[in-house]
C-alpha positions as CSV (number, residue, x, y, z in Angstrom):
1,X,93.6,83.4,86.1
2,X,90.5,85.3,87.3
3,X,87.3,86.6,86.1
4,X,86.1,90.1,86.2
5,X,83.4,92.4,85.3
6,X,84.5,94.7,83.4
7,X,83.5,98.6,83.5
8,X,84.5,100.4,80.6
9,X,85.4,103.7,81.5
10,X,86.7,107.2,79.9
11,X,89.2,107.4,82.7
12,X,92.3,105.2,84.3
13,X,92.3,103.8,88.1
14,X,95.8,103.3,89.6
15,X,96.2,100.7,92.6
16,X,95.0,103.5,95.6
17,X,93.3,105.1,93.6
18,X,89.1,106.3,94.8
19,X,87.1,106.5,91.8
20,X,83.3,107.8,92.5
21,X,80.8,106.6,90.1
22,X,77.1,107.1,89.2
23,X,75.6,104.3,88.2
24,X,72.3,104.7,86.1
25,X,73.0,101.7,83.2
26,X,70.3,98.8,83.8
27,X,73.5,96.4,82.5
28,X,75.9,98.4,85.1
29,X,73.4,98.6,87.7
30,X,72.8,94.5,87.0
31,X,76.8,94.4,87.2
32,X,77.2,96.6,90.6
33,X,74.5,95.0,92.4
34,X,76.0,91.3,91.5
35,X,79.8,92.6,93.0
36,X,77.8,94.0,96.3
37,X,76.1,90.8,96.7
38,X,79.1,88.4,96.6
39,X,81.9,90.9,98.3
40,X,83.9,91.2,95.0
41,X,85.8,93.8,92.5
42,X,85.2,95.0,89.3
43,X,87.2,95.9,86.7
44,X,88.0,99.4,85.6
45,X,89.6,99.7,82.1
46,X,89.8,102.7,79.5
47,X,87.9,102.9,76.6
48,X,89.7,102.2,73.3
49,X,87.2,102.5,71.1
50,X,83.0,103.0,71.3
51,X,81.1,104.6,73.9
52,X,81.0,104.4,78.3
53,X,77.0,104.0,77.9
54,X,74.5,102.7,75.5
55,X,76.0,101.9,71.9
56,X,78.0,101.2,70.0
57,X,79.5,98.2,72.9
58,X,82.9,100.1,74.3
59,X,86.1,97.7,73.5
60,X,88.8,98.7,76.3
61,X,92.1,98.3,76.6
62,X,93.6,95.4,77.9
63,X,95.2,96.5,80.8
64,X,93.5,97.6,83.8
65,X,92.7,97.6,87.8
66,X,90.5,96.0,89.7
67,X,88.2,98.1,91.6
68,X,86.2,97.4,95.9
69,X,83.0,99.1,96.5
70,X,83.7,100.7,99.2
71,X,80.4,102.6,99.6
72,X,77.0,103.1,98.1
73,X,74.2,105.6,98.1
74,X,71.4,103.9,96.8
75,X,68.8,106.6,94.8
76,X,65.5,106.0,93.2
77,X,64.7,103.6,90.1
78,X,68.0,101.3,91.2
79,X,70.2,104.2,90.3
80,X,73.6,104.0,92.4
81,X,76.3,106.4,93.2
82,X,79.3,104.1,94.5
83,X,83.2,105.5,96.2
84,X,85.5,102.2,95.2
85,X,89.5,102.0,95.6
86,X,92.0,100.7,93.0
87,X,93.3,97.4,93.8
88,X,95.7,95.6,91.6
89,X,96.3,95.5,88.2
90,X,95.2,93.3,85.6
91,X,95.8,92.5,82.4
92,X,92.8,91.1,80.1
93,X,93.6,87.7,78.4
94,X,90.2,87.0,77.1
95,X,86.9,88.8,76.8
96,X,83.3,86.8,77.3
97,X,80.3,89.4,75.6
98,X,77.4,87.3,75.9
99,X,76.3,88.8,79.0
100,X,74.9,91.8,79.6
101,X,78.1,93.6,80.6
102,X,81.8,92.0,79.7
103,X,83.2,89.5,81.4
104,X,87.0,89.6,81.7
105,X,89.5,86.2,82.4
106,X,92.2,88.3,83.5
107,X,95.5,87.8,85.4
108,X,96.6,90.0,87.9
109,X,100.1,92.0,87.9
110,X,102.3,94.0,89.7
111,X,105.7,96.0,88.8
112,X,108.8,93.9,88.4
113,X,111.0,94.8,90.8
114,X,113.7,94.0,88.2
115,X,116.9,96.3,88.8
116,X,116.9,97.1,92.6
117,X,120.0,99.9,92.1
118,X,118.0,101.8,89.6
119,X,114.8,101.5,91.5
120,X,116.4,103.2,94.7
121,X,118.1,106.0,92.1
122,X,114.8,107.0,90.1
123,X,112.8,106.4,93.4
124,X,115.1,109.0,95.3
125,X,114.8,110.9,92.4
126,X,111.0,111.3,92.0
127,X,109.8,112.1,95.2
128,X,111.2,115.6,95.3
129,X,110.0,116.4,92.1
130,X,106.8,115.3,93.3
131,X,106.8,117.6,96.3
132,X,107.6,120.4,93.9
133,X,104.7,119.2,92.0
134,X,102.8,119.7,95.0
135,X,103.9,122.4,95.8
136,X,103.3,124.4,92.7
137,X,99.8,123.2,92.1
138,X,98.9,123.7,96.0
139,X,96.6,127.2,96.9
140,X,98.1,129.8,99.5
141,X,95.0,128.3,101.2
142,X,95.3,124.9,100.9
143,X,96.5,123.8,103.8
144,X,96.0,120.0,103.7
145,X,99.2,119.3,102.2
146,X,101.7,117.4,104.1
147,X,104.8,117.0,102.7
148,X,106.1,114.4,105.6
149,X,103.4,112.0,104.2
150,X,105.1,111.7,100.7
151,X,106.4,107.5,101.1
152,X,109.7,107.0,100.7
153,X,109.9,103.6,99.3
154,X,110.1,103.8,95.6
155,X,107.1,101.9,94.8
156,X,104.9,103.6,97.2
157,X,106.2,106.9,95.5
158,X,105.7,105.3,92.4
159,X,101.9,104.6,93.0
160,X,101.3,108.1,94.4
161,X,103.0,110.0,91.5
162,X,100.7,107.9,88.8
163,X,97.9,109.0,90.9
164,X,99.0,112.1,91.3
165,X,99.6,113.2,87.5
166,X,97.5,115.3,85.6
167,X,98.1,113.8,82.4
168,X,95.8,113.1,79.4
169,X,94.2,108.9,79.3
170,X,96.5,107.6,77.0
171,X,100.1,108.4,79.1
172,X,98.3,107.2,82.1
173,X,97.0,103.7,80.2
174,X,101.2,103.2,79.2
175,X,101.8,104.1,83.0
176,X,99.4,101.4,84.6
177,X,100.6,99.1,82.0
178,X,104.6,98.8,82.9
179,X,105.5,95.7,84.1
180,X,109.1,96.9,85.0
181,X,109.4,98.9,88.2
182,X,112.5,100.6,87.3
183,X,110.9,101.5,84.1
184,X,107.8,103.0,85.4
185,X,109.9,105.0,88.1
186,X,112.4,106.6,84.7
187,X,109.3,107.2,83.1
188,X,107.8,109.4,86.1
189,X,110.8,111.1,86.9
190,X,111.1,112.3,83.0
191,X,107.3,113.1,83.1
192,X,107.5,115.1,86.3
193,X,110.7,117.0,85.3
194,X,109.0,118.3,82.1
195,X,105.7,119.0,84.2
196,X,107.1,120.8,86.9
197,X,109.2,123.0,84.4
198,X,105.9,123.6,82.6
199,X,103.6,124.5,85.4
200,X,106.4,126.7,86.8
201,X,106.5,128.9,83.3
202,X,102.7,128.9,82.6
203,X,101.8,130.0,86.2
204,X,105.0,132.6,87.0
205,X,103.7,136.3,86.1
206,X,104.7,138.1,83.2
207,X,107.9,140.3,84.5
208,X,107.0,144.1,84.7
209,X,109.1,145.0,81.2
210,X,107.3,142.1,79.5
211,X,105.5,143.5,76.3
212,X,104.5,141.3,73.0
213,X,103.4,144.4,71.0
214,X,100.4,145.5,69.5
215,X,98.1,143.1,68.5
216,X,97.7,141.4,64.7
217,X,94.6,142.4,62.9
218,X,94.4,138.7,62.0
């Protein structure tokens, strides 16, 4: 068991993961400060309910990942921006609010790596279907995509694809919160097959012949 600051966030960090953050909160600039001082992480968890600043006091989910500040640019009256990388997961087993900002007691985890056959099958499976990802979503321009850097060990392709994903909060929070590697991996591999198949219809051009008719009055 450990204890964390917590940082309640409208977003979800992923293990890898940079997260850039301005901090203007006297609590959060309290919190930030405290972590620079002693060489530590913070925690990053999604908002369930309430609000990222001021009131009403955000509750989070319970799972989450802890977060090194990995650079700072201080600005005037204390304000911060801060660039910090996901670390490890966490999961929140008790909350302390009488400080300032929350206090987590939180125990770290990582995905099983529970059924080694289907690991290597969904792992073999997924990264393809990330580099067609890529590939979709990548400019004619863009020429900082590499496909040779796309890992090859399942996990490593797992942590890229959750990073990867443009997905709303809430399929992101279930994804960071599977404790079974093979799980996690099935679960990606469905996710990107329906969002490859989707990105390819909505960006492809109408054919030539296409016509929907004249338009409703309604």
């Amino acid at each position: 068991m450990a204890t964390l600051p917590l940082f309640p966030l409208n977003t979800v960090l992923f293990p890898g993961m940079q997260i850039k953050l301005h901090i203007f909160e006297e609590r959060y600039k309290l919190m930030i400060n405290r972590c620079i001082d002693s060489d530590e992480p913070f925690g990053v968890v999604l908002i369930k309910s309430g609000r990222e600043a001021r009131m009403p006091a955000a509750t989070p989910h319970l799972v989450g990942c802890a977060a090194a500040i990995s650079n700072v640019q201080r600005l005037p009256l204390g304000r911060m921006n801060i660039t910090a990388t996901g670390q490890r997961r966490f999961r929140i087993r008790a909350i302390d609010r009488s400080n300032p900002f929350l206090l987590g007691d939180v125990e770290f985890f990582s995905p099983v790596d529970d059924q080694p056959g289907l690991i290597r099958s969904y792992g073999e499976r997924l990264r393809p279907l990330v580099l067609r990802y890529l590939e979709i979503l990548a400019s004619p321009e863009d020429a900082s995509f590499d496909p040779t850097q796309i890992p090859h060990r399942p996990r490593a392709v797992a942590q890229l694809a959750s990073i990867l994903l443009q997905a709303d909060n809430e399929q992101k929070q279930e994804l960071l919160s599977m404790e079974s590697l093979a799980r996690l991996l099935e679960t990606l591999v469905d996710i990107y097959r329906l969002e490859t198949l989707l990105l390819k219809v909505r960006l492809a051009p109408p054919d030539k012949d296409f016509n929907i008719g004249p338009f409703s009055s309604n």
